[in-house]
C-alpha positions in Angstrom: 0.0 0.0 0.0 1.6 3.2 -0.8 2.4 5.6 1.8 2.9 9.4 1.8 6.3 9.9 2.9 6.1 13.9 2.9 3.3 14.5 5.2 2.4 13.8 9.0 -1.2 14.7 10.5 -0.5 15.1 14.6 -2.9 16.7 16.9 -1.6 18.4 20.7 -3.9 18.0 23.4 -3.8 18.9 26.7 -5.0 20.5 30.0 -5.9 23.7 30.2 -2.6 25.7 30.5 -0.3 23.6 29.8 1.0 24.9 26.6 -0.5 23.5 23.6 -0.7 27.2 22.0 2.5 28.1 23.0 4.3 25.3 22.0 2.6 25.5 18.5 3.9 28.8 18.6 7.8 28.0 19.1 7.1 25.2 16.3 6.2 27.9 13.7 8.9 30.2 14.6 11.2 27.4 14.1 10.4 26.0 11.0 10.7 29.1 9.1 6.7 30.1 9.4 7.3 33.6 10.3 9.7 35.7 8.9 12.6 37.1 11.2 11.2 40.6 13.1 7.7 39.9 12.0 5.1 41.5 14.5 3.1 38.2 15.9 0.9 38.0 18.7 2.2 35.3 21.0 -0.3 32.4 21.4 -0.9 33.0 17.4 -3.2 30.0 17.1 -5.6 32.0 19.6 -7.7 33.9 17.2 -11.2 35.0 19.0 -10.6 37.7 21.2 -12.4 35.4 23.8 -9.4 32.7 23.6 -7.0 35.4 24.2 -8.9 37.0 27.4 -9.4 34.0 29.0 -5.9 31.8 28.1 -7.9 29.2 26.8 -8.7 27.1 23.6 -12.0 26.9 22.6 -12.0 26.4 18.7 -9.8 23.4 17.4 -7.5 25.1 14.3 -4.9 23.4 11.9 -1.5 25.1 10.8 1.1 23.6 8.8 4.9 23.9 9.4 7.3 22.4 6.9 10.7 20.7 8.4 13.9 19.7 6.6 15.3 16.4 7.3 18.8 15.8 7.4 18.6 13.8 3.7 17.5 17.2 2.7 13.7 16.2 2.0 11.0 18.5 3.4 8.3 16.9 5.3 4.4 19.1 5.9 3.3 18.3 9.6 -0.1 19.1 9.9 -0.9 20.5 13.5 -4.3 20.0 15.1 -4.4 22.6 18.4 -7.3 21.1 20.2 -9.1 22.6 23.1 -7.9 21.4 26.9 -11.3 22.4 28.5 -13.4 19.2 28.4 -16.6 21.4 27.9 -15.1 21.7 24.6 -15.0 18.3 24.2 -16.7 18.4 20.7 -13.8 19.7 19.0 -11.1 17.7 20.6 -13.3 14.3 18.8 -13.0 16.5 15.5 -9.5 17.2 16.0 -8.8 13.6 16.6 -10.7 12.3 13.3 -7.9 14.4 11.2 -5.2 13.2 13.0 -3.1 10.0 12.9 -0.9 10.2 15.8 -1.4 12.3 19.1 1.1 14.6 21.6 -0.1 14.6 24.6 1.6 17.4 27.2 1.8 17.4 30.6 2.8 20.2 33.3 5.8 18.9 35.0 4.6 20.2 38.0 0.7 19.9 37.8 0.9 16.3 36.2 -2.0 14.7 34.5 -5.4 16.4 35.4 -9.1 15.5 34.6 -8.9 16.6 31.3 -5.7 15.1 30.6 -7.3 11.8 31.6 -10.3 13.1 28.9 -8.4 14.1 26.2 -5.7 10.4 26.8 -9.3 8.7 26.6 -10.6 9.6 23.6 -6.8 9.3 21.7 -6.6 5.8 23.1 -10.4 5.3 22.3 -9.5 5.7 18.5 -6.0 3.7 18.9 -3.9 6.5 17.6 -0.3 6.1 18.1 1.1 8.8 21.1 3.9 10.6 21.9 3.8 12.2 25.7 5.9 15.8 26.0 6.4 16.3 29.4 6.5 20.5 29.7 7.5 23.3 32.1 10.6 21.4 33.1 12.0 24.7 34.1 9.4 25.2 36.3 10.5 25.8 40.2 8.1 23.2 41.2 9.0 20.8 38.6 8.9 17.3 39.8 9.9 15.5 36.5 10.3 12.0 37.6 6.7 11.6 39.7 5.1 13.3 37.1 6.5 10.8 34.7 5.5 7.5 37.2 1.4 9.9 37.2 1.3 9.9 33.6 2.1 5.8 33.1 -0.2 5.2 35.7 -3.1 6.3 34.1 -2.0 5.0 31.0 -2.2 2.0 33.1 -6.0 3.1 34.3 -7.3 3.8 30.7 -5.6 0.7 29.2 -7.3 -2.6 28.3 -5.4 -5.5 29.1 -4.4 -6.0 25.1 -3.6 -2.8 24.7 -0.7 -2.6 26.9 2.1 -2.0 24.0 0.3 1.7 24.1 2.4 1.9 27.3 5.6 1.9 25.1 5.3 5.5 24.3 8.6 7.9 23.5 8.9 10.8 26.6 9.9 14.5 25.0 11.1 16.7 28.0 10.4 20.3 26.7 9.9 24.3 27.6 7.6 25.3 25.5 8.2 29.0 26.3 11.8 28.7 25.4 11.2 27.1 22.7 13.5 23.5 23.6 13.0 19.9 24.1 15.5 16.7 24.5 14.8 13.2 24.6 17.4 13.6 27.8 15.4 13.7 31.0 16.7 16.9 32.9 17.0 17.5 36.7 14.0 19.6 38.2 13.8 22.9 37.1 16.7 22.5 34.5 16.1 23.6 30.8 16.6 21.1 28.3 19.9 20.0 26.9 18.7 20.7 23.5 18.9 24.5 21.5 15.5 24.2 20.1 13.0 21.5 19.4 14.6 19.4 16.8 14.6 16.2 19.2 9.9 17.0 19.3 10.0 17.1 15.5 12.4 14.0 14.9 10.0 12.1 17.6 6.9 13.4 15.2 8.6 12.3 12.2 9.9 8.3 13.5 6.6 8.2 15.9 3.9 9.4 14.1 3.1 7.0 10.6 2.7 8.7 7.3 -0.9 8.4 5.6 -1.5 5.5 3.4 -3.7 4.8 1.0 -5.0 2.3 -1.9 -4.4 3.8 -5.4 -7.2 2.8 -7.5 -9.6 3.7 -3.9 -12.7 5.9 -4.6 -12.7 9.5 -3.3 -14.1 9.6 0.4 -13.2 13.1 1.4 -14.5 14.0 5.5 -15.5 16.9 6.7 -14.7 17.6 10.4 -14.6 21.8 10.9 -16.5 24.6 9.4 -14.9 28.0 8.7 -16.5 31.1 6.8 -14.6 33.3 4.2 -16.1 37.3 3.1 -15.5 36.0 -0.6 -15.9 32.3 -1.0 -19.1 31.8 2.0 -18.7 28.9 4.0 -15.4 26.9 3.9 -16.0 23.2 4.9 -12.3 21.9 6.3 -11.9 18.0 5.3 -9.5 15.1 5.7 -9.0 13.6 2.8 -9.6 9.5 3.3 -8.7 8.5 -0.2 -8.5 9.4 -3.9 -7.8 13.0 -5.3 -9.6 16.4 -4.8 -9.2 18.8 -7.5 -10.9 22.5 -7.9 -13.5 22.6 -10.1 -14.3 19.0 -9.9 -17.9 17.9 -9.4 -18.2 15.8 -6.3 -21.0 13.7 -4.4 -22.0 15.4 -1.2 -23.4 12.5 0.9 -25.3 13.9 3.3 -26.5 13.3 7.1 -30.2 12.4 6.1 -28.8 9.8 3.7 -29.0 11.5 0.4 -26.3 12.0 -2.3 -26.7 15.5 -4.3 -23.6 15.8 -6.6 -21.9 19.7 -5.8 -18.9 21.3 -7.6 -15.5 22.6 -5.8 -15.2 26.4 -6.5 -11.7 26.3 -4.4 -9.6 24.1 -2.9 -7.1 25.4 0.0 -4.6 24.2 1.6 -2.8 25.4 5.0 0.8 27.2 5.0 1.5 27.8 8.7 -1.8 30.7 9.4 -2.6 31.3 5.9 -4.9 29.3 3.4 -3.4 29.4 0.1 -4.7 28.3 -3.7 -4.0 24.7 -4.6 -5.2 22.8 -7.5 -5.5 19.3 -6.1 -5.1 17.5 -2.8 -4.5 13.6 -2.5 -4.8 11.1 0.7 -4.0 12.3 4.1 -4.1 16.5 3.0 -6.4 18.5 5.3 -7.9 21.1 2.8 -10.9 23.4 3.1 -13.4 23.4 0.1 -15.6 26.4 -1.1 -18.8 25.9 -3.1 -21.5 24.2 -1.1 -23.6 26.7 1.2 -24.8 24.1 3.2 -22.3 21.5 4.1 -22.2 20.4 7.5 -19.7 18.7 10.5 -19.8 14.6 10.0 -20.7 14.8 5.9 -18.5 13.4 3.1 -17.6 14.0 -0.3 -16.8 11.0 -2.7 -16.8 10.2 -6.7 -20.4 10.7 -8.4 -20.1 7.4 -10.0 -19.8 4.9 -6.8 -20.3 7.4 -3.9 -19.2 6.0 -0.5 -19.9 8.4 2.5 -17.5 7.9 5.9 -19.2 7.3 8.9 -20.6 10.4 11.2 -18.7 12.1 14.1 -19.9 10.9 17.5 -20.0 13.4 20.2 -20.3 12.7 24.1 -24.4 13.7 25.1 -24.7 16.9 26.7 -24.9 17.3 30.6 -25.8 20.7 31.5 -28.9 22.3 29.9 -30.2 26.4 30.6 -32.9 28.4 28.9 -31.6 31.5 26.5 -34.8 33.7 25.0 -35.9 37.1 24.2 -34.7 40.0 26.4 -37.8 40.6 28.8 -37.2 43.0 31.4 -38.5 46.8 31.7 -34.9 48.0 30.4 -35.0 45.7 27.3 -34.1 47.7 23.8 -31.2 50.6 25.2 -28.4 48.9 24.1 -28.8 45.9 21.9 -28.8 45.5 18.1 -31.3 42.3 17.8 -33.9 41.4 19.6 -36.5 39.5 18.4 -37.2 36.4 18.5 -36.8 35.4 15.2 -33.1 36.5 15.2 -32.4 34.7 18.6 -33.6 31.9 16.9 -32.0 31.9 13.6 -28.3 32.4 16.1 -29.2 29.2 17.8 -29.7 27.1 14.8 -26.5 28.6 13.4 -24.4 27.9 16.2 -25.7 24.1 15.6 -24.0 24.0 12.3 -20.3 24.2 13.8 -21.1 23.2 16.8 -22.0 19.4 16.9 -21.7 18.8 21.0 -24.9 21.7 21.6 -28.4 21.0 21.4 -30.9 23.6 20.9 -34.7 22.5 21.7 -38.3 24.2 22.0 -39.8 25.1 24.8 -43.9 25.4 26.3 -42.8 29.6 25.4 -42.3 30.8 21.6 -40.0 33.2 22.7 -37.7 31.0 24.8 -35.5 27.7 23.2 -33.4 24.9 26.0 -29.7 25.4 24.9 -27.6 21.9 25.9 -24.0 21.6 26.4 -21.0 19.7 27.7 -20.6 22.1 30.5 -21.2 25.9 32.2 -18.4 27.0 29.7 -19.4 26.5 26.8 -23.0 27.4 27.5 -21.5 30.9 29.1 -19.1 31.2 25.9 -22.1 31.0 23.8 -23.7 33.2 25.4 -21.0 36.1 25.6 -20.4 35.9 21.8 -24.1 36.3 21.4 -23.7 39.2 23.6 -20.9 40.6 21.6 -22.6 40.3 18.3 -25.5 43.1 19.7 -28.0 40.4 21.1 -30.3 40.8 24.4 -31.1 38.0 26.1 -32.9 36.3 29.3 -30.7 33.7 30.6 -31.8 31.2 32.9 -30.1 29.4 35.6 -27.7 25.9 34.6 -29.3 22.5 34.9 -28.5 19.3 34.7 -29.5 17.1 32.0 -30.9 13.6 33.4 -31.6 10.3 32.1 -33.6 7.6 32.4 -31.7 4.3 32.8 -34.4 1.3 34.1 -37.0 2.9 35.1 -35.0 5.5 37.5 -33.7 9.1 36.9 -29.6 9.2 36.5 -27.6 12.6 36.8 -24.0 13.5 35.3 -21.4 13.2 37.6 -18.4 14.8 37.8 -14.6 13.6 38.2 -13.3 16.7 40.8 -9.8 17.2 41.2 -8.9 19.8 44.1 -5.2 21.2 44.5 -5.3 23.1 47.8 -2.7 24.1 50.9 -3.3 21.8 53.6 -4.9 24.2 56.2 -7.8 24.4 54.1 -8.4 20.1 53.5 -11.1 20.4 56.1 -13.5 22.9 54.7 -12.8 21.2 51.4 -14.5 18.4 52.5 -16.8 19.6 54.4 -17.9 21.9 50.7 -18.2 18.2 49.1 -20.1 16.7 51.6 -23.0 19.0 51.6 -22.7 18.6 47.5 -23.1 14.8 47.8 -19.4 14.5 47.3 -17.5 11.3 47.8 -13.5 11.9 48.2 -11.7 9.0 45.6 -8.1 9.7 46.3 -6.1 12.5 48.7 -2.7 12.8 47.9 0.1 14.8 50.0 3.2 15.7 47.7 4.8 16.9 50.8 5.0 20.4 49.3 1.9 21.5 51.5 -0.2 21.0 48.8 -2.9 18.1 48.8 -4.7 16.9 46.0 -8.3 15.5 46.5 -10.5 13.4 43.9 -14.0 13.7 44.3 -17.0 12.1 42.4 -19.6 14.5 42.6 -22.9 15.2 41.2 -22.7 17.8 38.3 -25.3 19.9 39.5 -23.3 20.2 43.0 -20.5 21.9 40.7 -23.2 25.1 39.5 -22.2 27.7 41.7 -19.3 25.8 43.6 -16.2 27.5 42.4 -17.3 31.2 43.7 -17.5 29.6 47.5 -14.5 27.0 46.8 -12.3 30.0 46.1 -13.5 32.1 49.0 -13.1 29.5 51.6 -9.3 28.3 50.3 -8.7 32.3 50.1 -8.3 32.7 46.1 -5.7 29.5 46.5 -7.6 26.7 45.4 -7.3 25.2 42.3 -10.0 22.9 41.0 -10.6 20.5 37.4 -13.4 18.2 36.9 -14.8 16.3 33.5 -17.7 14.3 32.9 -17.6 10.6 34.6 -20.7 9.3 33.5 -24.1 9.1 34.9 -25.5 7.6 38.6 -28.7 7.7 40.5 -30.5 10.7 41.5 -28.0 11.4 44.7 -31.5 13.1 46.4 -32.0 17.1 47.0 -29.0 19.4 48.2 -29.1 23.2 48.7 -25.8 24.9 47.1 -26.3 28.1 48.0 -27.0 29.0 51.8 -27.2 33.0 51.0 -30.6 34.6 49.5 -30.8 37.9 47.2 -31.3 41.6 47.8 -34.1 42.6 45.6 -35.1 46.0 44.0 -38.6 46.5 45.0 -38.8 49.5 42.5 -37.8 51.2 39.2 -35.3 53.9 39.2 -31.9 55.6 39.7 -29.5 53.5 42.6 -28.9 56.6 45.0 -25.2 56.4 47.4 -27.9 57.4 49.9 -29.9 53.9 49.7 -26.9 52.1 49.5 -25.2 53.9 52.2 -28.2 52.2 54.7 -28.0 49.1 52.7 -24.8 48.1 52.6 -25.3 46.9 56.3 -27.9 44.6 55.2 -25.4 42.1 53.0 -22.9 42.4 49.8 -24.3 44.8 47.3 -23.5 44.5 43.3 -24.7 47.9 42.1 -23.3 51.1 42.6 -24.5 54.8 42.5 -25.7 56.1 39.2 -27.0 52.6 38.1 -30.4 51.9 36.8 -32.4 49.0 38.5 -36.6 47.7 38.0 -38.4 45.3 41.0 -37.4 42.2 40.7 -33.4 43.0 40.0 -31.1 41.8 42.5 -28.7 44.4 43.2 -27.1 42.4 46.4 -26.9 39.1 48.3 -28.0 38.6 51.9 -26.4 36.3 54.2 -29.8 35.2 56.1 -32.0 32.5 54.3 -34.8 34.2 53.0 -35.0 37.1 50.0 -35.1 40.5 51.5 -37.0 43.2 49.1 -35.0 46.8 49.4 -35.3 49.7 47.9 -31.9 51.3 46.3 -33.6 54.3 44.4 -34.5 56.1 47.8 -33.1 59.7 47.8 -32.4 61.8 51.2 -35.2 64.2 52.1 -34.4 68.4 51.7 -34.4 70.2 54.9 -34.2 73.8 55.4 -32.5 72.9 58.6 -28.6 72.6 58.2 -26.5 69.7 60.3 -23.2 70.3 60.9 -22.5 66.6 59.7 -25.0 66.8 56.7 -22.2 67.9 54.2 -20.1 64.8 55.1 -19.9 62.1 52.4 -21.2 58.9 52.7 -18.8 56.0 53.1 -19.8 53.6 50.4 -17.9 50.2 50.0 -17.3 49.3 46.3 -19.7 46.9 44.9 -19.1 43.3 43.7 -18.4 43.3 40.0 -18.6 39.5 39.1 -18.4 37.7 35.9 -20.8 37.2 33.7 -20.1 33.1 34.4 -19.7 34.3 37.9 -23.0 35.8 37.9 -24.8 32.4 35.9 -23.5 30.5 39.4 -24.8 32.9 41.7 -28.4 32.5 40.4 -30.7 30.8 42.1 -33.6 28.4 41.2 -35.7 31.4 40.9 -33.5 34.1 39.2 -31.8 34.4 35.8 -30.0 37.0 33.9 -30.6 40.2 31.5 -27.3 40.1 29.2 -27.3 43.0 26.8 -23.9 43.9 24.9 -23.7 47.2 27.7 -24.7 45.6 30.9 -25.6 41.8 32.3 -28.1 41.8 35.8 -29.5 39.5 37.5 -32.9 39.3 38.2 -35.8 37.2 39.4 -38.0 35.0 37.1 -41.4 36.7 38.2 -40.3 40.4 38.4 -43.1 41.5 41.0 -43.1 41.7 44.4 -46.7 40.4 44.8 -46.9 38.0 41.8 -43.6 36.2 44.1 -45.5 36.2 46.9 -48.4 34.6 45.5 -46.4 31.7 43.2 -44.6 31.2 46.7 -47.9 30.9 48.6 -49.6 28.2 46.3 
């Protein structure tokens, strides 16, 4: 079988923050992508402005880099940069279908985390060929060798017993940041002994096999991303299985429903490091994008007209966490957003499910209102703030879990939890994951004063736990979880013992009101703002709502005090997140997001039409 000696297809994946991005980065530098002096943004590969506020991967993209052997032939590595966030779990399966071998990094100090162990599972689910890059050995906490001994053992976890010559998997030692690697294992905190990261690419090359193919095979071409270009429309990005693309040649589209329509190319592209460029064919094992069907979606092939034979669809994981997402509805709707009806709400949604193939949008008993399911709070809350970007006003209700019925009983997602935390603060830990229906797996003490706790937990203990997590452990906590699987309904739990301090009128927050109010609990508004009943503009500590009114202005006296001209001493408001604010909200609230402002505020806006709903 003929095999394409010139090409490689590799895919990095992750945790969060350990270096995918940058170490893509140091890749293209070295082989020649950029030229020398050229203004790049570090973490190139980031391109929404999202990725690049919050250090994270969201969308999985492809560059190319093209390295020299020492024979003098140049070889294309493809580069898949998946996401590390297993809410984003979707487009670390697409990634994977592109791919035929995997790098896997881990921190030398952190060691494998829950997505590591999500990201290991699906690579070994698909038996692709690994190579593990163990980075940050400069770190000051490195600890190269344990994290080594971690990383086997849960090779050793996620193995089947015939599967164990996956274990025999080359180790790359590496600083991403300074751009080195050696197959040489350093001592902690030592940079490597190589200049630059010839020893990763030569790994690539001998580790990772080169596409094959059969000659005479029909064209099967799959399409695993979606892009969108201002000249050519939608871009469909494909692997191609076998046979030969060419532009301008007519193709069969098989489609998800079953059907075959035949389509022509308008353009083929292929990838040079961040730029698509012209080609005029593509054979086995290329990763291309294609212009000229409008329509094309995630999971679809393309194949010869004459003996079409489509690839099978991509799989994703079900979704776990569900919330509502409709029309803007409160009394300060309209002031700052572009689109608000609900036919443009709508027509988002259903185009967020054409790229998107781990959400799920469905209907609701209001026209005006659609369930939006994901992976996890993330991506929901991602959605959600680029709707919020693109000029849309929204209601957002509060996360939910998404349940099951498994024989005839209801089953909830549960979550794998792993805590890193200093040792004085093990105890409230606990006691956090025990009101949360949280049973500890494994506590390890590296002797550093850090412990690390695994929990199993249910997933709707998880909505609103990191806000109280990282009050109690003082901002020092560090906490990971992915999806386990699903278990019995664990029973009723309350996550949040505060209530809310609610507006009980319309009108202009006065330093007055709050000056009287900030006794009362935490306050999230400040003077100036504009509030309605039924907006929470604070949290109380005691139990039960408290209705206040923030608008109330001091009365004019003709008599003068001799303190009266003092100012008042106002603490600062709480400014949170808006996925800070999504876990605050309880069973009753939700938010307004509009592209200026995003409030909380209750489900039933008035005070009375509360009091009765509570009442029956």
């Amino acid at each position: 079988m003929p095999i394409r000696h010139d090409l490689r297809n590799v895919a990095i994946v992750a945790h969060v923050d350990h270096g995918k991005t940058t170490l893509v980065d140091a890749m293209l530098w070295q082989s020649g992508a950029f030229r020398e002096g050229a203004d790049v943004n570090k973490r190139v590969m980031d391109s929404m402005d999202l990725e690049r506020e919050k250090g994270i991967t969201i969308l999985a993209k492809n560059t190319a880099v093209r390295h020299r052997m020492p024979d003098g032939r140049e070889v294309t590595v493809n580069i898949i940069d998946t996401p590390g966030h297993a809410d984003f779990g979707g487009e670390v399966e697409r990634g994977l279908e592109m791919v035929d071998g995997v790098v896997l990094l881990v921190d030398a100090s952190e060691g494998p985390l829950p997505q590591t162990r999500f990201v290991l599972r699906k690579a070994l689910a698909k038996k692709l060929p690994l190579i593990v890059v163990v980075n940050k050995v400069d770190r000051s906490d490195a600890r190269i060798s344990a994290v080594v001994d971690e990383t086997y053992d849960l090779f050793m976890d996620l193995l089947d017993d015939d599967a164990s010559d996956a274990l025999d998997f080359p180790i790359v030692y590496a600083s991403a940041k300074a751009g080195r690697a050696s197959l040489n294992q350093p001592a902690d905190s030592e940079m490597p002994d190589s200049p630059n990261l010839e020893p990763l690419f030569e790994t690539i090359l001998e580790h990772v096999p080169a596409p094959s193919y059969e000659e005479d095979a029909t064209l099967q071409a799959h399409v695993t991303n979606l892009d969108a270009s201002p000249y050519l429309g939608r871009l469909a990005l494909c692997r191609v299985v076998a046979g030969e693309l060419k532009r301008g040649q007519q193709v069969a589209w098989c489609r998800h429903d079953g059907s075959v329509q035949n389509v022509k190319l308008t353009e083929l592209l292929v990838t040079e490091a961040l730029e698509r460029v012209p080609a005029e064919s593509a054979g086995p094992g290329d990763i291309v994008a294609i212009a000229g069907i409008p329509e094309i979606t995630i999971g679809e092939t393309l194949s010869d007209p004459d003996d079409p034979k489509p690839l099978p669809l991509i799989h994703v994981d079900e979704p776990s966490i569900s919330m509502t997402i409709g029309i803007n509805t409160s009394p300060l709707a309209g002031k700052s957003g572009k689109h608000l009806t609900a036919r443009l709400v709508k027509a988002r949604l259903e185009q967020e499910l054409i790229g998107n193939v781990s959400i799920r949008v469905k209907p609701t008993d209001r026209p005006d209102t659609w369930e939006v399911q994901g992976r996890g709070e993330l991506q929901l809350a991602v959605l959600v703030e680029m709707m919020r970007r693109e000029g849309f006003e929204l209601t957002v209700g509060k996360p939910q879990v998404v349940t099951k019925i498994i024989d005839g009983k209801v089953h909830e997602p549960v979550e794998r939890l792993t805590i890193d935390a200093p040792e004085e603060f093990v105890g409230v830990t606990t006691q956090l994951m025990g009101l949360r229906r949280g049973r500890m797996e494994q506590m390890v003490n590296h002797g550093t004063g850090w412990v690390r706790m695994e929990f199993l937990v249910p997933a709707r203990g998880l909505i609103g736990f990191r806000t109280e997590f990282l009050t109690e452990t003082r901002g020092t906590g560090i906490m990971n979880h992915v999806a386990e699987g699903y278990e019995p309904w664990a029973g009723d739990f309350r996550t949040r013992p505060t209530s809310s301090l609610v507006a009980d009128r319309t009108g202009v927050v006065t330093s007055y009101a709050l000056f009287n109010l900030q006794e009362r609990g935490t306050l999230f508004v400040g003077p100036g703002a504009e509030v309605y009943e039924g907006m929470i503009v604070g949290e109380n500590p005691r139990p039960e709502d408290m209705d206040v009114n923030p608008t109330k202005e001091k009365k004019l006296t003709n008599v003068r005090s001799s303190t009266g001209e003092e100012l008042e001493r106002l603490i600062p408001p709480r400014l949170m997140s808006m996925e800070q604010q999504l876990e605050f909200c309880a069973a009753d609230e939700c938010l307004e997001v509009t592209p200026a402002v995003v409030r909380i505020r209750k489900v039933v806006l008035g005070q009375k039409d509360r009091a009765r709903l509570k009442r029956s």
